[in-house]
Each structure stands twice: as C-alpha cells, then as structure tokens.
N, C-alpha and C positions, 0 to 999 in steps of 0.2 A: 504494500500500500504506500501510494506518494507521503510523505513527509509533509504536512505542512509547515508554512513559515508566518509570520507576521505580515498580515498585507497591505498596514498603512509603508507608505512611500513621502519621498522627498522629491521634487523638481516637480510636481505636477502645479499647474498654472490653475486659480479658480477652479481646486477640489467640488468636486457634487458630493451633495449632501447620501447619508448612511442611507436614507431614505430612497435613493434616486435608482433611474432604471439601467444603472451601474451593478457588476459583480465584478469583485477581482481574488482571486485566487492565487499566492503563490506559494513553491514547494521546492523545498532541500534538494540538491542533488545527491545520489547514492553516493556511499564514501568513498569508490573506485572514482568519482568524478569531481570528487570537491574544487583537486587542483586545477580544473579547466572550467567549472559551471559555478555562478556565485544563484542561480536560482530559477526556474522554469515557472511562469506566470501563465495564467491563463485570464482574461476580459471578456465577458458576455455583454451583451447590452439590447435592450430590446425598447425602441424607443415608442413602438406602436404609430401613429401617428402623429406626433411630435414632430419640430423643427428639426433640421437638422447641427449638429452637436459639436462644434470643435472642441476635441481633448487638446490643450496644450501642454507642453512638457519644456522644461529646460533639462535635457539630457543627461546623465550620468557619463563617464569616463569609460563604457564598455561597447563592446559590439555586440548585436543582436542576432538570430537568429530568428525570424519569424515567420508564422503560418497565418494570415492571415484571410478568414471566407468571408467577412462582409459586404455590403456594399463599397466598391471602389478600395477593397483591397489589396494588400500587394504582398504576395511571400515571397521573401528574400532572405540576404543576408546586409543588412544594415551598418553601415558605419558611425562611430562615434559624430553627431551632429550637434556643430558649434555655434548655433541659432537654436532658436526654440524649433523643435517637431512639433507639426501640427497635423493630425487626423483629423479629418471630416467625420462623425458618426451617426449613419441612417439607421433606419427603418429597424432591422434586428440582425447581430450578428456575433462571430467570435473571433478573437484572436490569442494567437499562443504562439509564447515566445522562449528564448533560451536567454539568458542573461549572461555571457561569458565573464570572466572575470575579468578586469582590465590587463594588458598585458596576455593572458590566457591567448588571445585567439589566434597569436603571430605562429603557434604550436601548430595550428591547422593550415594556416596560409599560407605561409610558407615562405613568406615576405613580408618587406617591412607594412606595417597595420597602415599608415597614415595614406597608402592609396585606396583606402576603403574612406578614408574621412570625408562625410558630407554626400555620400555614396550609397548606393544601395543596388546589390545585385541577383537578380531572380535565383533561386534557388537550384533550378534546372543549371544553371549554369555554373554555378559556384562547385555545383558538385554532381551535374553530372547527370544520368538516370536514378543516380541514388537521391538527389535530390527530388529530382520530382516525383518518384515512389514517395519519399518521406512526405511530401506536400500532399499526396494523395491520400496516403494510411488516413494524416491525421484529420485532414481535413472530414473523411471519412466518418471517425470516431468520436465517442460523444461524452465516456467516461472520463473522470481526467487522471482516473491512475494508470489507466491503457495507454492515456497520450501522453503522460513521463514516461512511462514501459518502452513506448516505440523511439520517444524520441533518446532517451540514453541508449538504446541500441542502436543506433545511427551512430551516435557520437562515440560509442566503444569501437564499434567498425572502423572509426577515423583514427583510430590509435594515437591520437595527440597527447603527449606531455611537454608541461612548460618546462625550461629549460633556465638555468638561472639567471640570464638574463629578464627574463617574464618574472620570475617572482620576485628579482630585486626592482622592478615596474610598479610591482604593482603593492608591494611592502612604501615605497614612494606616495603613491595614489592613496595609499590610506591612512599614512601619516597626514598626506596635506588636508584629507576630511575630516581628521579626527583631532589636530595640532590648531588652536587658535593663534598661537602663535609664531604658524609659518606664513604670512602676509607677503613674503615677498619671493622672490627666484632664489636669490644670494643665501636667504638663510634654509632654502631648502637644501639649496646644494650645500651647505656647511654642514647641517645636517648629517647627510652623508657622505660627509667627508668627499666631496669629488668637486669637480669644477662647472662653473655654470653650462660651458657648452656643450661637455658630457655627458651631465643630464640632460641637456636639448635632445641631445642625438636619441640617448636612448628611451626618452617617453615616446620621443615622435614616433620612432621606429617601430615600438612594443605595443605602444598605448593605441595613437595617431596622431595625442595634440600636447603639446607644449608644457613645460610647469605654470605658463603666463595663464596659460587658459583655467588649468588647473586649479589654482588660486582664485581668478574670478569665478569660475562656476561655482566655486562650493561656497566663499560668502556669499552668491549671492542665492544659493541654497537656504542658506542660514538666515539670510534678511526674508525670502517666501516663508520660510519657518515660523520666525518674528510673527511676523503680520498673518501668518495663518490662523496663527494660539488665538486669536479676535481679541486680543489687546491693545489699548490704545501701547504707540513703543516711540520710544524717544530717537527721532531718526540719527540728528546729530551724537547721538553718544552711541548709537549703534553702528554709524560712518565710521567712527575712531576706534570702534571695537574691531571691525572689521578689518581695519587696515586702509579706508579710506581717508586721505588728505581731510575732506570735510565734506558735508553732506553732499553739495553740488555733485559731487563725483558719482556719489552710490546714486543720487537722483537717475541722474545721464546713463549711468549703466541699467539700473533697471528700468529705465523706460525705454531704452532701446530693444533689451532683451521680452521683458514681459508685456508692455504695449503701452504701461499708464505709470504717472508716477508711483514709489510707494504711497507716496500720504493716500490718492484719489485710489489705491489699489485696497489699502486697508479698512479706508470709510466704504467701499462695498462691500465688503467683507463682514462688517458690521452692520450692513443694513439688513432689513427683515428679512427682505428677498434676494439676497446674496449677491456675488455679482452676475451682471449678464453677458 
C-alpha cells in the first residue's frame, strides 16, 4: 500500500479553500527509491460547471514527471520553471506526478538538468515506448496504490542512482530552504566550503538553476507562507528578514513573480471570499 505523506504544500499561489473541488494526494517513495523520488502526488478536480481554474504555483527546485488526462493536459517530463507555472483547470480531471529530488534527475538524463529548464518534454519521447506505455497504464488506472505500483516500476526499470555529485546538489538545495540565514550566493558557497563559480557550475548542471534563483525562490516561498497564515505581517521587517535591502525590493519581486503586490495579495486573503 502507497505511503502517505502530508499534502499541504508550499509555492502554491491563492491556495483553495479544504472545502473546494480540489483533492491532492501525496505518497513516500518505496525505500529502494528514496535517493531519486522526494514524492509521487496525485490532483483530482472536478469543477462541474464552474469557471475555468488557474492553479498557480511558484515552482520548487525539482523536475517533474507527469501524467496528466484533463482537459488541455500535457504528460511529460517537466523542467525546473523559473516563472510561476500556471494550469488552466476545467470541467473534471486528474493528474499525477513524480517529484524527483532536486539534483536526483541528472541520474536519468544523463546530462547536464538545466537543458530541461523552462522545458517540458512528452513522455513518448523522453523515454521512448516505455514512456508512452507508462502514460497509458496510468492514465488507464484509477487506484492510487496501482499508480505508485506502476509508476516505481518504471523508475526501477530506469536503474538510476544519484551519484555524489546529485547529493552534494541537493544537500545544497536544502540547506538554502531550511538556513534563514543563507540570503546570499557568497555565504552559501562559504558554507560549503567551495567557490562561488563552482557552485554555479554544479546547481546549474544537477539542479538547472543557479544559487541566485535558489535564494529568491525560497524567500519568496517564505513571504507566500507569511501572508498565507491570514495575518496581518509587517512587510518591512519581513524584507530584512529575508534578506531584502528594504521592502521596495521584496514588493518588485513578488509582484512580478505572483501578479499583485504582497500588501493587495494578503488583504485578499483576508477577505471573506478569498482571492479571485
């Protein structure tokens, strides 16, 4: 039986409510695949009649695998995207996906990750007949312990292990989400004892994207965080926590990244009917 895991998440833009015609599921990978799977998710949604749905997301630091049968969807293999991802979500559908670990995926590709960045490629092609059987099984099936079952057998087939390079990646990528106090490049690379441009080389190569990106994505993880809890939050002291110069900064970033400033982002948040 699949594993479950805790299914609140971080990066997601204008969360819907426990109530909404939202389900999200996600599940452990088996212990044979821990070093290459950080989690196998599943999204139902059945909008009935309803408008149609933009999900937004500010992305995580991983590559995707995904099966996607809804309306207007696309099963691929997904790269690390350094813009917000946005789904359209109609009518009723499902998706299901692989979460690799960051670093993890360069084990399968066999090349450096960052030509996947911003990218996504049909499944068929990334792998083959073996891919679009997998697209098939799953799509097929309706259990979600048969669609972990099929899809770790796919991935055992792939015989990938990360290599120390991927785990020195991705030991990097969890310092900088978990270290408030790595705000900058310099002090990550001090961190690890190495040099700025050697870390460039090998996030980009492993990962796809930079420590620079790295850094902004996860405060500004951290500031969606803030303003999700439905507190009022004091942006200015939350800029300098962050490691921003002063607010202006984190304003401009997150309005470019999530669409509105925080302040206009958080007072919908708090209003009755949430944002639209």
């Amino acid at each position: 039986m699949a594993d479950p895991k805790d299914s609140r998440t971080r990066g997601l833009v204008h969360r819907v409510a426990d109530h909404s015609p939202f389900a999200l599921a996600r599940y452990h990978a088996s212990p044979d695949l821990e070093d290459l799977v950080e989690d196998v998710w599943i999204v139902r949604w059945d909008l009935g009649d309803r408008a149609p749905y933009d999900q937004e997301v500010l992305s995580h630091p991983n590559v995707t695998l995904a099966v996607d049968d809804g309306p207007g969807g696309e099963s691929a293999v997904f790269g690390v995207v350094t813009g917000r991802f946005v789904r359209t979500l109609t009518g009723r559908g499902r998706a299901v996906g692989v979460k690799f670990w960051p670093g993890a995926y360069a084990a399968i590709h066999g090349a450096r990750v960052d030509a996947l960045t911003d990218r996504r490629v049909p499944l068929a092609i990334a792998f083959g007949a073996a891919g679009a059987e997998l697209q098939a099984d799953v799509g097929a099936e309706t259990d979600d312990d048969r669609i972990v079952e099929r899809l770790e057998r796919f991935l055992r087939g792939l015989d990938a292990r990360p290599d120390e390079h991927a785990r020195r990646a991705r030991a990097i990528v969890a310092r900088i989400a978990s270290d408030p106090g790595l705000r900058r490049v310099e002090a990550v690379a001090a961190a690890f004892d190495t040099g700025v441009r050697a870390l460039q080389r090998l996030l980009r190569a492993h990962v796809g994207v930079g420590p620079k990106w790295l850094v902004q994505r996860y405060r500004l993880h951290e500031a969606l965080a803030r303003l999700t809890a439905g507190e009022s939050v004091d942006l200015a002291a939350l800029a300098l926590e962050l490691g921003y110069c002063d607010q202006a900064h984190l304003t401009r970033e997150f309005k470019r990244l999530v669409g509105s400033p925080p302040a206009t982002y958080g007072r919908a948040l708090r209003a009755p009917d949430g944002p639209r």
